[in-house]
Backbone as CSV, one residue per row, in Angstrom:
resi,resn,N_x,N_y,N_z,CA_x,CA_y,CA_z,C_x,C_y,C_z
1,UNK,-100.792,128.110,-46.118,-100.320,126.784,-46.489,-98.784,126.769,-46.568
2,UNK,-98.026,127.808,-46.920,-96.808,127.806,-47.314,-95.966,127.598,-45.667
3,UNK,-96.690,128.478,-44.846,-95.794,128.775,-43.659,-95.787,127.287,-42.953
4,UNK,-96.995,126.157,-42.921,-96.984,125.231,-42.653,-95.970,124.498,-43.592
5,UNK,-95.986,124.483,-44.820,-94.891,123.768,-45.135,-93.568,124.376,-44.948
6,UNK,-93.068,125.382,-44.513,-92.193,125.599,-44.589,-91.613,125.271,-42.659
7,UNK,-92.770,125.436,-41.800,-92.753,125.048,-40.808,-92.198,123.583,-40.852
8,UNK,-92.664,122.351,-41.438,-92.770,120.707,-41.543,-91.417,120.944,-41.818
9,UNK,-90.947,121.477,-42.873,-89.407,121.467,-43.475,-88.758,121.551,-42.329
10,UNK,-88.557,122.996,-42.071,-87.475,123.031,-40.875,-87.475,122.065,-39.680
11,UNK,-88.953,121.790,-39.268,-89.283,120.234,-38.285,-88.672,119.172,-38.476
12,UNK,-88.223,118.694,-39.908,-87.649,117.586,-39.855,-86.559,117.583,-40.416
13,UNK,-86.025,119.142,-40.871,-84.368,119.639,-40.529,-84.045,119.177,-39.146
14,UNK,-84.557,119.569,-37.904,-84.033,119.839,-36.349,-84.005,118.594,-36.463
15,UNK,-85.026,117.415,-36.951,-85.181,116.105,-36.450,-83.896,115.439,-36.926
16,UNK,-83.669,115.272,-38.268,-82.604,115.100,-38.852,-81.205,115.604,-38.066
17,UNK,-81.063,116.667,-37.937,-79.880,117.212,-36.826,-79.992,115.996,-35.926
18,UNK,-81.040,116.403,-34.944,-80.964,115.337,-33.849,-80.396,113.727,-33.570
19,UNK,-80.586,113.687,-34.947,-80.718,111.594,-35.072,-79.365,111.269,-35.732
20,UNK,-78.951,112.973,-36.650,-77.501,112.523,-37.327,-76.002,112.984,-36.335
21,UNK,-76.630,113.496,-35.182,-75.395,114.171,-34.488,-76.087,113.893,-32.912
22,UNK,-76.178,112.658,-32.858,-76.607,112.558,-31.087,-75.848,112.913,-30.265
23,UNK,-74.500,113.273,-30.871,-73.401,113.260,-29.585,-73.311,114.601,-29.316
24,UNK,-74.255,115.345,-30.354,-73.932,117.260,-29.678,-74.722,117.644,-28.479
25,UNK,-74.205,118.776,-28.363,-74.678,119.065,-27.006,-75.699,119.551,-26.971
26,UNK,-76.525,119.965,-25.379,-77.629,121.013,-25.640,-77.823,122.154,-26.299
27,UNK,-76.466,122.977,-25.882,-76.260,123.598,-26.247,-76.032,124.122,-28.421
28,UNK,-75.581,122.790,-28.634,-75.301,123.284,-30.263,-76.824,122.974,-30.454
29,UNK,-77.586,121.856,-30.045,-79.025,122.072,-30.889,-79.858,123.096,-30.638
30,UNK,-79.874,123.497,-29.495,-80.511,124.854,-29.535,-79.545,126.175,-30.737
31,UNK,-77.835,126.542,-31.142,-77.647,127.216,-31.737,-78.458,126.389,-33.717
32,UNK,-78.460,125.109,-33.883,-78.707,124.437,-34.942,-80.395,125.094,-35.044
33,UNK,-81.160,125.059,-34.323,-82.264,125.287,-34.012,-83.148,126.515,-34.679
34,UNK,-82.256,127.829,-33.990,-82.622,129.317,-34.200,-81.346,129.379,-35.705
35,UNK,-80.145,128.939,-35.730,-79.856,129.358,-37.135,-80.799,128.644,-38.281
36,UNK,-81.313,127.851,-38.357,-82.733,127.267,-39.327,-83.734,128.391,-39.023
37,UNK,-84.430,128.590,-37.502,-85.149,129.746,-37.878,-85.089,130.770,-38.200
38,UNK,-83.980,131.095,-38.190,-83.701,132.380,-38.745,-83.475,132.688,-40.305
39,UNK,-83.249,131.543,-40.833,-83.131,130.779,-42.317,-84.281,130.991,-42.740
40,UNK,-85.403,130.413,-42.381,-86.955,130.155,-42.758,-87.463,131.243,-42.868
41,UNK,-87.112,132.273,-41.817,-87.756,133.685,-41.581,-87.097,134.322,-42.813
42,UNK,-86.115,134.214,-42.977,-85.610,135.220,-44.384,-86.022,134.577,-45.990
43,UNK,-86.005,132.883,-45.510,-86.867,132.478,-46.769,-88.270,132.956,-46.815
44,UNK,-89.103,133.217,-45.954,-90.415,133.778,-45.807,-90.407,134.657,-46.258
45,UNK,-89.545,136.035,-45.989,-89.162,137.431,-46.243,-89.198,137.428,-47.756
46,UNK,-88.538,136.732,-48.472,-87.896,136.796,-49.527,-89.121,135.606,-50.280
47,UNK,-90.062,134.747,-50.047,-91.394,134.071,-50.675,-92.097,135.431,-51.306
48,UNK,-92.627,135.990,-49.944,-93.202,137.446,-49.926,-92.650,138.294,-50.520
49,UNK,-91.673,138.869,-50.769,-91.477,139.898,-51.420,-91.408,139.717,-53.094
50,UNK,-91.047,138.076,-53.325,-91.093,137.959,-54.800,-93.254,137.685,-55.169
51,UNK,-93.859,137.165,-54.256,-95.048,136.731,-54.219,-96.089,138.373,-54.582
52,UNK,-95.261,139.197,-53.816,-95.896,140.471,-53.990,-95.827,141.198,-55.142
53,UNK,-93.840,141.188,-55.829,-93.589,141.606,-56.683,-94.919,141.042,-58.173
54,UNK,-95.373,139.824,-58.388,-95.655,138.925,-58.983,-97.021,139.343,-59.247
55,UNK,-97.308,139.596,-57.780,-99.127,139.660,-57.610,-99.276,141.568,-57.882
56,UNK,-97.812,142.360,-58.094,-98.620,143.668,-58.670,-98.458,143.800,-59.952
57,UNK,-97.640,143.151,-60.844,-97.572,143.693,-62.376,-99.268,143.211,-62.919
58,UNK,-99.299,144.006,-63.883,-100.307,144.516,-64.370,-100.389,143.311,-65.849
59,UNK,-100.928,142.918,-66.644,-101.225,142.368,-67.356,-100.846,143.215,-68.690
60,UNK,-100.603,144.355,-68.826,-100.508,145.201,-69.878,-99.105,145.964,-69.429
61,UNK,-97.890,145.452,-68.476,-96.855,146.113,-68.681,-95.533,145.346,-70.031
């Protein structure tokens, strides 16, 4: 569920780019594009690693 929302997010980041900067080029929306995914991927990284941290403590530490 998360990766879908986090998918929708960045979807209507690019969209937003698109509609607020029509005058850029092909070129910058494709760099606008992969720097968001690459954003998402380290927010993912970093969901997971606190999600994991979370899901091993023990109830009695």
């Amino acid at each position: 569920m998360r990766k879908k929302v986090n998918w929708i997010i960045w979807l209507v980041l690019v969209i937003l780019w698109n509609y607020g900067f029509p005058q850029a080029t092909p070129f910058q929306d494709v760099i606008v594009a992969v720097f968001l995914s690459i954003l998402f991927i380290i927010i993912q990284m970093v969901q997971s690693r606190y999600l994991k941290k979370i899901g091993s403590r023990s109830k009695f530490e």
